[in-house]
DRENDO-1510 file (C-alpha; in Angstrom, 1 decimal, always signed):
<recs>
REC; n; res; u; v; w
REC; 1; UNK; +45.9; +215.5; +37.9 .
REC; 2; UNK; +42.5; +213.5; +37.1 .
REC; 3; UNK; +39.7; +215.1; +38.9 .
REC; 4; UNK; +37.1; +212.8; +40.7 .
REC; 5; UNK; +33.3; +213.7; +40.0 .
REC; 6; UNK; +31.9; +215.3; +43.0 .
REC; 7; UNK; +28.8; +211.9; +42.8 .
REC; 8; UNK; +31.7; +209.2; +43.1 .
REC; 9; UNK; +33.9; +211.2; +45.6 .
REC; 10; UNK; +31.6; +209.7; +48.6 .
REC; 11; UNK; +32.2; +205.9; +47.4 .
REC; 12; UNK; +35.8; +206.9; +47.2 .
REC; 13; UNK; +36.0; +208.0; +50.6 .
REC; 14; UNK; +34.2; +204.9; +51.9 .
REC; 15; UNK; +36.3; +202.3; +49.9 .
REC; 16; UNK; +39.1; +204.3; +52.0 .
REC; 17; UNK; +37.6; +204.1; +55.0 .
REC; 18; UNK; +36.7; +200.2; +54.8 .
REC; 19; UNK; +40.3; +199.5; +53.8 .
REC; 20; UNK; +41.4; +201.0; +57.2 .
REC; 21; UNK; +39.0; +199.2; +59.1 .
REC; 22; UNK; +40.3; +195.9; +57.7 .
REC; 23; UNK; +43.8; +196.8; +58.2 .
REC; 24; UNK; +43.0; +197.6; +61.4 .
REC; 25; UNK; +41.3; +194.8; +62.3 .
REC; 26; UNK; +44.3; +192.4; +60.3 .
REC; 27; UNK; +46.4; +194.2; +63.0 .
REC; 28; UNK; +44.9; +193.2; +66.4 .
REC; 29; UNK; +43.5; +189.9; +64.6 .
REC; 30; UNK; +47.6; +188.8; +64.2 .
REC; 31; UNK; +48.5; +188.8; +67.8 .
REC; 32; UNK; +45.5; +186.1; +68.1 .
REC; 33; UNK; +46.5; +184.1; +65.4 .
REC; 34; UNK; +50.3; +184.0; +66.3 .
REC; 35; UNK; +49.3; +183.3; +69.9 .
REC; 36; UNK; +47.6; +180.4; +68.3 .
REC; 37; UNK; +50.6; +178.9; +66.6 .
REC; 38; UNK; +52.9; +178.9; +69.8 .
REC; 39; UNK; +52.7; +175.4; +70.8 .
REC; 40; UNK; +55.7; +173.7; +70.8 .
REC; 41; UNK; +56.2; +169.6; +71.7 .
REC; 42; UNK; +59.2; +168.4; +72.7 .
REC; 43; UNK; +60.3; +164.9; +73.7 .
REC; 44; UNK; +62.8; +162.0; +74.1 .
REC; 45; UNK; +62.2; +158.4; +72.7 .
REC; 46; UNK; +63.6; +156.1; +74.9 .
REC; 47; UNK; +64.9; +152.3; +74.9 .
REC; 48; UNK; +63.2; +150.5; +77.1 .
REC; 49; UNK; +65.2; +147.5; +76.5 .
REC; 50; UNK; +68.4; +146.5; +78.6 .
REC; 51; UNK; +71.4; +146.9; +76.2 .
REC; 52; UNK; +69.2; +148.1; +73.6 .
REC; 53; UNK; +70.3; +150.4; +69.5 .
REC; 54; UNK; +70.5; +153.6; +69.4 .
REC; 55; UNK; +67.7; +156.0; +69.0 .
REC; 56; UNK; +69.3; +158.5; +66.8 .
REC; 57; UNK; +68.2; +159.6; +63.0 .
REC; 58; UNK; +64.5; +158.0; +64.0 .
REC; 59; UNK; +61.7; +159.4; +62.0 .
REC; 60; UNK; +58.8; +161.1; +64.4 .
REC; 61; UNK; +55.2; +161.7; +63.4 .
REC; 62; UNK; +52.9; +164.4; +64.9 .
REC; 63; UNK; +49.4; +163.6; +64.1 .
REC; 64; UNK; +47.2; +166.6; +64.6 .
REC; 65; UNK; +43.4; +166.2; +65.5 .
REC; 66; UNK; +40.8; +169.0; +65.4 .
REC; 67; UNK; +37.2; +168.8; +66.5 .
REC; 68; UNK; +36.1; +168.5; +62.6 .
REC; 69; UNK; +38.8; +165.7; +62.0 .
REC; 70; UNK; +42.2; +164.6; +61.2 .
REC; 71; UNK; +44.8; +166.9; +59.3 .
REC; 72; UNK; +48.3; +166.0; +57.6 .
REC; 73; UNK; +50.9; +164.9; +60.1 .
REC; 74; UNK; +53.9; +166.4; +60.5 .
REC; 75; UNK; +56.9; +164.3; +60.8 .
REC; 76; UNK; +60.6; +165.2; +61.9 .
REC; 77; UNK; +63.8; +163.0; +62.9 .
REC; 78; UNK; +65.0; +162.5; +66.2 .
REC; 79; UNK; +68.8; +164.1; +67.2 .
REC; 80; UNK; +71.8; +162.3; +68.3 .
REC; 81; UNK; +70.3; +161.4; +72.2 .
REC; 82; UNK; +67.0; +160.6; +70.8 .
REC; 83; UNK; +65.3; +164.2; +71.4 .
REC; 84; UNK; +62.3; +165.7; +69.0 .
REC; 85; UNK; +60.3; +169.0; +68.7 .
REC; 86; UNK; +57.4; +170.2; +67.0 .
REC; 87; UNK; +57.2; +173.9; +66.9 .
REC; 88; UNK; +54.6; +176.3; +65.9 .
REC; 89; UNK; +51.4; +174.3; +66.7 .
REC; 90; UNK; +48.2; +175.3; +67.4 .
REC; 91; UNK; +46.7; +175.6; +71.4 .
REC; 92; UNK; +43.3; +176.3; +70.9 .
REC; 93; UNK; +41.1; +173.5; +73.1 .
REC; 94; UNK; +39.7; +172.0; +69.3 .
REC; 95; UNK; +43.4; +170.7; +68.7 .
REC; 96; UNK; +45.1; +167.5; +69.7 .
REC; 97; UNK; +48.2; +165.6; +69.1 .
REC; 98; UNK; +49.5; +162.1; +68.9 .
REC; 99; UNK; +53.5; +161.4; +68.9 .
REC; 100; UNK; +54.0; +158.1; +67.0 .
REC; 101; UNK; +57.6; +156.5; +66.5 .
REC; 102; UNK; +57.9; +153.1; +64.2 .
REC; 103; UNK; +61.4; +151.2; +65.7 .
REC; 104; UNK; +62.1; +147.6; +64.4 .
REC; 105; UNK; +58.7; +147.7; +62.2 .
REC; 106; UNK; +56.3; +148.4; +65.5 .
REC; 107; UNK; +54.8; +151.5; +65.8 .
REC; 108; UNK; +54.9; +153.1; +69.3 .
REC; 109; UNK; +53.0; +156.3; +70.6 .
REC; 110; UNK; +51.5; +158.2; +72.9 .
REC; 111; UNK; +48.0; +159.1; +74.2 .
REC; 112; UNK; +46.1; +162.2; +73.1 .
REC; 113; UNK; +48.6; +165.8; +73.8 .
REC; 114; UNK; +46.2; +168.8; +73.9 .
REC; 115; UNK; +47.4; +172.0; +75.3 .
REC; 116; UNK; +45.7; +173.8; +78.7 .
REC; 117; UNK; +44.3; +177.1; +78.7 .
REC; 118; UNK; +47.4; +179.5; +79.2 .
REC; 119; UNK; +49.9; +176.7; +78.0 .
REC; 120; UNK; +52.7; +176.6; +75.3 .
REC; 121; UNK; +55.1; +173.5; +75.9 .
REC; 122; UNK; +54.3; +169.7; +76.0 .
REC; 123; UNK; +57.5; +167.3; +77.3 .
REC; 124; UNK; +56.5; +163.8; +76.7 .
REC; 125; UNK; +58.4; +160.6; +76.5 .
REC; 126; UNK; +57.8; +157.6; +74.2 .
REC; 127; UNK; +59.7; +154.2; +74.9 .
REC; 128; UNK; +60.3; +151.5; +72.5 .
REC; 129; UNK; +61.7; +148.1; +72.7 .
REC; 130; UNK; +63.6; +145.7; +71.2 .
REC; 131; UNK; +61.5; +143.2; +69.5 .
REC; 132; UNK; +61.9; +139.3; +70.6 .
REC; 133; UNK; +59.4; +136.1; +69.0 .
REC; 134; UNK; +59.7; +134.2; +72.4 .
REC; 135; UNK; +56.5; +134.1; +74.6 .
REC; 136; UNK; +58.4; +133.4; +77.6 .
REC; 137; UNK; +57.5; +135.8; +80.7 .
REC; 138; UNK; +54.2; +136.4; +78.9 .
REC; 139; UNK; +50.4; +135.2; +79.7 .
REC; 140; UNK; +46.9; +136.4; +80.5 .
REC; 141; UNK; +47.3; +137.9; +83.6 .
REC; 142; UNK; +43.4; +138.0; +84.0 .
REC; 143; UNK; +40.1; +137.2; +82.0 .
REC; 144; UNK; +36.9; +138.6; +82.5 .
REC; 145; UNK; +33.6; +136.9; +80.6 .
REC; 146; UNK; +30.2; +139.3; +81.4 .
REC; 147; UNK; +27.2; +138.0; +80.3 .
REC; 148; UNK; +23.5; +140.0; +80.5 .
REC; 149; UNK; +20.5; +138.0; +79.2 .
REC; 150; UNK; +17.7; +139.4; +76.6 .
REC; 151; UNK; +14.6; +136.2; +75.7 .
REC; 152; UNK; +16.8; +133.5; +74.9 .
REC; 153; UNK; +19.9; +135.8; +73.4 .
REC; 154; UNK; +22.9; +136.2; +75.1 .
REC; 155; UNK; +25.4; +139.6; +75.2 .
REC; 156; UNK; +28.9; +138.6; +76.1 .
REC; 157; UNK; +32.0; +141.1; +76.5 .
REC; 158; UNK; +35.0; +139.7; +77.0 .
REC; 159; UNK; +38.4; +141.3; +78.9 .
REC; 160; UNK; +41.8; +139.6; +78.4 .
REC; 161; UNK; +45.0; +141.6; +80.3 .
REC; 162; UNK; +48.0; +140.6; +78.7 .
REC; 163; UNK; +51.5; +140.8; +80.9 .
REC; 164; UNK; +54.7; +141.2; +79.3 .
REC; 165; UNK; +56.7; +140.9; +82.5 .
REC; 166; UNK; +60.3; +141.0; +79.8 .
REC; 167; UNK; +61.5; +144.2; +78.7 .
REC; 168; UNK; +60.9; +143.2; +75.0 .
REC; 169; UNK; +58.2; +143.7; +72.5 .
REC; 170; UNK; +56.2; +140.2; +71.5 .
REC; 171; UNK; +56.0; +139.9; +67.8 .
REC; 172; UNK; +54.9; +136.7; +67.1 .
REC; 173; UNK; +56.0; +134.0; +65.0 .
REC; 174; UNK; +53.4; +133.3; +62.3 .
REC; 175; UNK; +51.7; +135.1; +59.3 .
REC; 176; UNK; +48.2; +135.1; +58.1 .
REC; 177; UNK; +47.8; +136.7; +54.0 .
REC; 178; UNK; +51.6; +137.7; +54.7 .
REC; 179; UNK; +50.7; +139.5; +58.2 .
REC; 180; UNK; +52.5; +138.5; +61.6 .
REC; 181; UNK; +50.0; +138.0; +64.1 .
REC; 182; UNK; +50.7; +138.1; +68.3 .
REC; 183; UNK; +48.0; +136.1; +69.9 .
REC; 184; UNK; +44.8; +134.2; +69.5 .
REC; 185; UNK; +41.2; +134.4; +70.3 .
REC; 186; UNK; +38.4; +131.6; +70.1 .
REC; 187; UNK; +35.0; +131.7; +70.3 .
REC; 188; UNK; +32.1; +129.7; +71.0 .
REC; 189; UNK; +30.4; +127.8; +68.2 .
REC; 190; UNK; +27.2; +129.7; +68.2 .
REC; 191; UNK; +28.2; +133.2; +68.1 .
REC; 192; UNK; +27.5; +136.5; +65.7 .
REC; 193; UNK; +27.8; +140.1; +65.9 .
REC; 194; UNK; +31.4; +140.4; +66.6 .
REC; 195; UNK; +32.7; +143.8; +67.8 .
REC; 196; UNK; +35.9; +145.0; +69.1 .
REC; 197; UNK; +36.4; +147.7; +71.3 .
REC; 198; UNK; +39.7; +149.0; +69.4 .
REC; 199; UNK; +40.1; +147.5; +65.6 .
REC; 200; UNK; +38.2; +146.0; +62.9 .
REC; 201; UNK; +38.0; +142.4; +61.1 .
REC; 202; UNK; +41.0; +142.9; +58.3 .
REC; 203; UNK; +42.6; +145.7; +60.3 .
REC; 204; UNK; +43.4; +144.9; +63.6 .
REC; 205; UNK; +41.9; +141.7; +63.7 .
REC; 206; UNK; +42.4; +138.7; +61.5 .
REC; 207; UNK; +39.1; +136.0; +61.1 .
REC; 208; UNK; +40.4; +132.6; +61.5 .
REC; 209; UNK; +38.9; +129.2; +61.7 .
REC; 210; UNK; +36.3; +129.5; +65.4 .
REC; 211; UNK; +37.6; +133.2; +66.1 .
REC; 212; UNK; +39.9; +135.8; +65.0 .
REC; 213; UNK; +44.3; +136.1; +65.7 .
REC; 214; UNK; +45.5; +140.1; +66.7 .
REC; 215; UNK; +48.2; +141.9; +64.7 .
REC; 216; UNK; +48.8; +144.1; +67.5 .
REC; 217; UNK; +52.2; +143.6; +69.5 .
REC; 218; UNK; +52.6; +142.7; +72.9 .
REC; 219; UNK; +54.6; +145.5; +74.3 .
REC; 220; UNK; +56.3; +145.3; +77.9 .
REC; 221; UNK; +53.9; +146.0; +80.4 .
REC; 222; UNK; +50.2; +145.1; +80.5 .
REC; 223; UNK; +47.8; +145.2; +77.0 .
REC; 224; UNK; +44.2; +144.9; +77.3 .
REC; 225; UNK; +41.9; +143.3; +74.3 .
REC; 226; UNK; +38.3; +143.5; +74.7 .
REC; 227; UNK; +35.1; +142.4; +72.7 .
REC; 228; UNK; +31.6; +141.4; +71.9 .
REC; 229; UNK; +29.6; +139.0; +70.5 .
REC; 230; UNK; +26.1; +137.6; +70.9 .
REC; 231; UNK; +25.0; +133.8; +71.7 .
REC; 232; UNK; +21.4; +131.9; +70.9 .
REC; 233; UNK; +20.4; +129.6; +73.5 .
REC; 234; UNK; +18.9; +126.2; +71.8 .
REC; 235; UNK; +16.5; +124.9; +74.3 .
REC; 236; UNK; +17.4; +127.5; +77.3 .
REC; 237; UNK; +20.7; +126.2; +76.8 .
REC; 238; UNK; +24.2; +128.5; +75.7 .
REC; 239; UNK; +27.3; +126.7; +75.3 .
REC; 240; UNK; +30.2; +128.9; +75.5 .
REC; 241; UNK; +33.1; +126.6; +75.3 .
REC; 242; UNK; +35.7; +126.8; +73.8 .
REC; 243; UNK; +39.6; +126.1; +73.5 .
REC; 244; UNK; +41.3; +128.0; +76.0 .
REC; 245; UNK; +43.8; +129.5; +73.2 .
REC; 246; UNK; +46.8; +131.6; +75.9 .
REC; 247; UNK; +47.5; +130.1; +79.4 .
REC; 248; UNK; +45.2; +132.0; +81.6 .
REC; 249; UNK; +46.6; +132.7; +85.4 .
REC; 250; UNK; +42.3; +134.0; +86.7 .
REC; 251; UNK; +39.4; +133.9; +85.4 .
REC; 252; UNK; +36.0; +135.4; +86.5 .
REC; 253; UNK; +32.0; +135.2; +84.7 .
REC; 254; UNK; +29.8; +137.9; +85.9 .
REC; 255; UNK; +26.6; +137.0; +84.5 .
REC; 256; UNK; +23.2; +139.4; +84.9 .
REC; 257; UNK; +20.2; +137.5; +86.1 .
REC; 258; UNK; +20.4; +135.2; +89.5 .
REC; 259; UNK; +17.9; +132.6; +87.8 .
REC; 260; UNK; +19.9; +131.3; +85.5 .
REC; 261; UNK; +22.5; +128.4; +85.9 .
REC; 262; UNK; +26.3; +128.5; +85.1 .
REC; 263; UNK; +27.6; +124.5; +84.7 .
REC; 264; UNK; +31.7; +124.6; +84.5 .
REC; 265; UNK; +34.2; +122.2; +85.8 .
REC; 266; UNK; +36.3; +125.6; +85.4 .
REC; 267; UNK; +34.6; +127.8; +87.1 .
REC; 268; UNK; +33.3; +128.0; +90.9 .
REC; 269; UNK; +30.3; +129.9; +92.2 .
REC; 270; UNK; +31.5; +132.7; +94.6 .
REC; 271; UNK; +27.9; +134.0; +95.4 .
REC; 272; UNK; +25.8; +136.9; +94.1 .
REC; 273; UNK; +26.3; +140.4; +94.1 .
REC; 274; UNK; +24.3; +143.5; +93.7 .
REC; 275; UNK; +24.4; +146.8; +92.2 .
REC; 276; UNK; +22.5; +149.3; +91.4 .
REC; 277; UNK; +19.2; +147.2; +92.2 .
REC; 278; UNK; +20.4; +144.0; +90.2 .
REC; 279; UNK; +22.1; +141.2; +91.3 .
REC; 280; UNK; +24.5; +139.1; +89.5 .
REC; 281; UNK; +25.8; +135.2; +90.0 .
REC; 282; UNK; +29.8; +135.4; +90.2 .
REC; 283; UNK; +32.5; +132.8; +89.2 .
REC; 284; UNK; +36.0; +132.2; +89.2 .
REC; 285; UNK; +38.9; +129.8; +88.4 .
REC; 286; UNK; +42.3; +130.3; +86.9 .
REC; 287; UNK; +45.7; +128.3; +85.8 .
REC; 288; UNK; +43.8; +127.2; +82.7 .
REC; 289; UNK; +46.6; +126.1; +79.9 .
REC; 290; UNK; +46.7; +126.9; +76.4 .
REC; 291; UNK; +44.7; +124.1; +74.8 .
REC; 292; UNK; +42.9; +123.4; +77.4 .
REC; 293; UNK; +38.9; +123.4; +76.1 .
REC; 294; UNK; +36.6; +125.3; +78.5 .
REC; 295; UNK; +33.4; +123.9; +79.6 .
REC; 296; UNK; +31.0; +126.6; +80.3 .
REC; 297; UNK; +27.0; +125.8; +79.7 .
REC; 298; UNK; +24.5; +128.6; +80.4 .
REC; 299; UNK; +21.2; +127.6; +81.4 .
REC; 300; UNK; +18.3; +129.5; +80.8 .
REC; 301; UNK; +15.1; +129.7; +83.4 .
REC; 302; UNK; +13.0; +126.1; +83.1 .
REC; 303; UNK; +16.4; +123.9; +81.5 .
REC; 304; UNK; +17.6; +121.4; +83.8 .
REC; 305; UNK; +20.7; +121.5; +85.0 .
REC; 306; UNK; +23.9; +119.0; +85.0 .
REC; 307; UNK; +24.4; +119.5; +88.9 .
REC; 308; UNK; +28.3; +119.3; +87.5 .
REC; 309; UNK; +28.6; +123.3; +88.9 .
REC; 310; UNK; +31.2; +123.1; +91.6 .
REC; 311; UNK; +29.9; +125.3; +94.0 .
REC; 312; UNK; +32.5; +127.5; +96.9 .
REC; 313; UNK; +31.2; +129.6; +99.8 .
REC; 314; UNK; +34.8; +131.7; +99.4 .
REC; 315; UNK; +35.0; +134.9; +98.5 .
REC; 316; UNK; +36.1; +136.2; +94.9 .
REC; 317; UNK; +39.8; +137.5; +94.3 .
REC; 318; UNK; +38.9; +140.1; +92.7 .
REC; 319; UNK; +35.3; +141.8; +93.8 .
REC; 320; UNK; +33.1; +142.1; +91.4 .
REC; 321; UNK; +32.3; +145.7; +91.7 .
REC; 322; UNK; +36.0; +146.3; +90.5 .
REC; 323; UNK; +35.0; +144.3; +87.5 .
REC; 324; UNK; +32.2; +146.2; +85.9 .
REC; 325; UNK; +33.9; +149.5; +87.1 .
REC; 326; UNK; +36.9; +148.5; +84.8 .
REC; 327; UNK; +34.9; +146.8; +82.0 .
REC; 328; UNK; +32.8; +150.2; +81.8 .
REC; 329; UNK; +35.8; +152.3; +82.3 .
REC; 330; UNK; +37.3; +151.0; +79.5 .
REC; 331; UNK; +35.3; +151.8; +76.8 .
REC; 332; UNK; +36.4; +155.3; +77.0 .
REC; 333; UNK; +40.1; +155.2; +78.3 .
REC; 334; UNK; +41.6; +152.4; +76.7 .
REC; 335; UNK; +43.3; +154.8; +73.7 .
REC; 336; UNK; +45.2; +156.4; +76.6 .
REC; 337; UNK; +45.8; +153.2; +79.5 .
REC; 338; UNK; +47.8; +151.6; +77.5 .
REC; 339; UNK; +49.9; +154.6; +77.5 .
REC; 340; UNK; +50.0; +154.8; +80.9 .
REC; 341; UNK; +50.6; +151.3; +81.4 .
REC; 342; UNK; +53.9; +151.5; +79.3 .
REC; 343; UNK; +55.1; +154.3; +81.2 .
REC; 344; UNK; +54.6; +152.7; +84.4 .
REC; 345; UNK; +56.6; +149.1; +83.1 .
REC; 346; UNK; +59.5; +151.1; +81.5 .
REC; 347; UNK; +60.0; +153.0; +85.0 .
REC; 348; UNK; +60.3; +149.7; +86.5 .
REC; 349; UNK; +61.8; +148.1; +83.9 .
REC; 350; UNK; +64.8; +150.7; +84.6 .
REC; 351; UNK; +64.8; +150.0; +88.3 .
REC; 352; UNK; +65.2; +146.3; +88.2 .
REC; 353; UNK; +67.5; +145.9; +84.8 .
REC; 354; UNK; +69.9; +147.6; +87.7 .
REC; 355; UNK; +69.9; +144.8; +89.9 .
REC; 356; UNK; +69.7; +141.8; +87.1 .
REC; 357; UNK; +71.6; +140.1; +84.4 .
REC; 358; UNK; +72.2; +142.6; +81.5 .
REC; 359; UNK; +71.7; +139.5; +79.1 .
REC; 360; UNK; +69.2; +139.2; +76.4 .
REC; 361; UNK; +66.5; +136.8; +78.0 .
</recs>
C-alpha cells in the first residue's frame, strides 16, 4: 500500500470532494438538458393539386434557427402517405424551425415553428402543387404606389398582390443567365436605391432592361412583392411612368403631402385623408392591361399643372387607412402571410375541386 504524506492528504480529500460535486451537479443538470431535446415535429405534405403524384419517398428539411444564428439542417424522407417527423429537438424559446419540401424543382415551406413554454409536439402541414407555365387564372389582384416627399426627392414603396385563383404553381416560361423567371417589374426612368422587402438583385431578383423579373413562383393562393426606390424631381416635376408589365384588376397612389399635384389619365382623385396629423391626396383606377404605359406625373409645390387629372367625388374601394395598415404590417409578417395565405387557398382549393371538373386546366 503507498502511503499518502500527511501535507498532500488535504488536496487529496478536496480533489474528491470537487469530483462529487460535479457528478452531482452532471446528475440534476441531465434532466434539463434531456428536457431540452424533447421536441418532436411531425407533419404531412400534401397535394394541393386536383389529381395530383404521389407524395411518398420526398426529401424534408428542418432548418433550425437559434437567437445567435443558423445551424445544419436536418433532413429526412417523407413515408408512404406523405407523413414526416423530426424528433429530439430543442424547446428552449432561442430555437426555431422551418419545414422546407422541394417537389417538381419549387421549394415549398412553412413559417417559423418555435415551441411554447410547456410544449413538446408541433403538427404542421405543407402543401405543394403541381407546376403548370400557363398564366391563365392569374393577375394582380391589387397595386398599391405610396409616395412621401423629402426637397425635391421622392420615396416610393410599391405593393403588388398576386392571385393564383388555379390550383397550380406558375413557373414561368422564360430564362434569364439560365434562370426561369415568373413575372416582371418596371420602373420609372429616373429611379435609384432599389430595395426589396424579401430578396436581393442576383438572388431573388433579376435586373433587366428599366426594372428587374422575380425568380420566385407564383404558388396558388395570393403572393405579395413589395419594394423601394427613390425618384428626383427635374423642375418640381417626377415622372413615374411606366409600362404597365401584369394586367392590373385596382390600383391606388397614396401620396404624403396635400400640396402637391398627381396628373394621370389612370388614376382619379378620391379626396384626402388624415392620420395621425397628416393628410394624404388618394387615387385609384384599375383594369390596366399588360402593356399598357402608365401616365403618372408628380408635381411638386410652384410647377404648373396639366389640368389632365380626372378628378371623382366617390369614395375609394379600398380606404386608405387599410392601405398603410397593410403596407406597414408587412414589413414584419410577410415571411409568415404567405404561409397563411397558402393554407387558406389549399382548404378551398379542396372544397371546390369537389364540385368541379377533375381536369387539368
Amino acid at each position: 500500500m503507498v502511503a499518502i504524506h500527511s501535507e498532500e492528504a488535504p488536496l487529496v480529500k478536496k480533489g474528491i470532494l470537487v469530483c462529487w460535486v460535479v457528478l452531482g451537479l452532471l446528475a440534476i443538470a441531465s434532466p434539463v438538458s434531456s428536457a431540452q431535446r424533447n421536441g418532436l415535429i411531425q407533419g404531412q405534405i400534401a397535394n394541393g393539386t386536383a389529381a395530383g403524384g404521389t407524395v411518398a419517398g420526398l426529401e424534408v428539411a428542418l432548418r433550425v434557427f437559434q437567437e445567435s444564428g443558423e445551424e445544419e439542417p436536418q433532413v429526412t424522407t417523407t413515408d408512404a402517405a406523405g407523413a414526416f417527423r423530426f424528433e429530439n429537438l430543442r424547446t428552449d424559446t432561442e430555437w426555431s424551425y422551418v419545414v422546407r419540401v422541394a417537389y417538381q424543382n419549387v421549394i415549398y415551406s412553412t413559417g417559423r415553428l418555435a415551441f411554447e413554454a410547456g410544449q413538446s409536439e408541433i403538427s404542421t402541414e405543407v402543401s405543394v402543387y403541381e407546376t403548370t407555365t400557363s398564366y391563365e387564372g392569374i393577375d394582380v389582384e391589387r397595386a398599391h404606389i405610396f409616395v412621401t416627399i423629402s426637397a425635391s426627392t421622392l420615396s416610393v414603396s410599391e405593393l403588388y398582390v398576386f392571385a393564383n385563383r388555379t390550383d397550380r404553381t406558375y413557373i414561368g416560361t422564360e430564362t434569364i443567365e439560365g434562370r426561369r423567371w415568373v413575372s416582371r417589374f418596371l420602373l420609372p426612368e429616373e429611379n435609384y436605391d432599389l430595395a426589396f422587402e424579401d430578396g436581393t438583385l442576383g438572388g431573388r431578383f433579376l435586373s433587366i432592361p428599366g426594372g428587374f423579373v422575380d425568380l420566385e413562383p407564383l404558388w396558388p393562393g395570393r403572393t405579395s412583392v413589395i419594394y423601394s426606390y427613390a425618384a428626383d424631381c427635374q423642375a418640381g416635376e417626377c415622372d413615374l411612368g411606366r409600362e404597365i408589365a401584369h394586367p392590373v384588376s385596382d390600383l391606388n397612389l397614396l401620396i404624403g403631402a396635400t400640396s402637391v399635384q398627381v396628373q394621370s389619365n389612370h388614376l382619379a382623385f378620391d379626396g384626402e385623408r388624415e392620420a395621425e396629423g397628416r393628410r394624404y391626396l388618394n387615387y385609384s383606377g384599375g383594369n390596366l392591361r399588360a402593356g399598357e404605359p402608365l401616365d403618372l406625373v408628380v408635381r411638386l409645390p410652384g410647377a404648373a399643372l396639366d389640368r389632365r387629372t380626372p378628378v371623382s367625388n366617390r369614395s375609394s374601394a379600398l380606404p386608405w387607412i387599410i392601405l398603410g395598415s397593410v403596407l406597414a404590417a408587412l414589413a414584419l409578417i410577410y415571411p409568415f402571410w404567405r404561409q397563411r395565405i397558402q393554407a387558406a387557398a389549399i382548404k378551398e382549393s379542396r372544397k371546390s375541386t369537389r364540385y368541379r371538373d377533375r381536369a387539368e386546366r
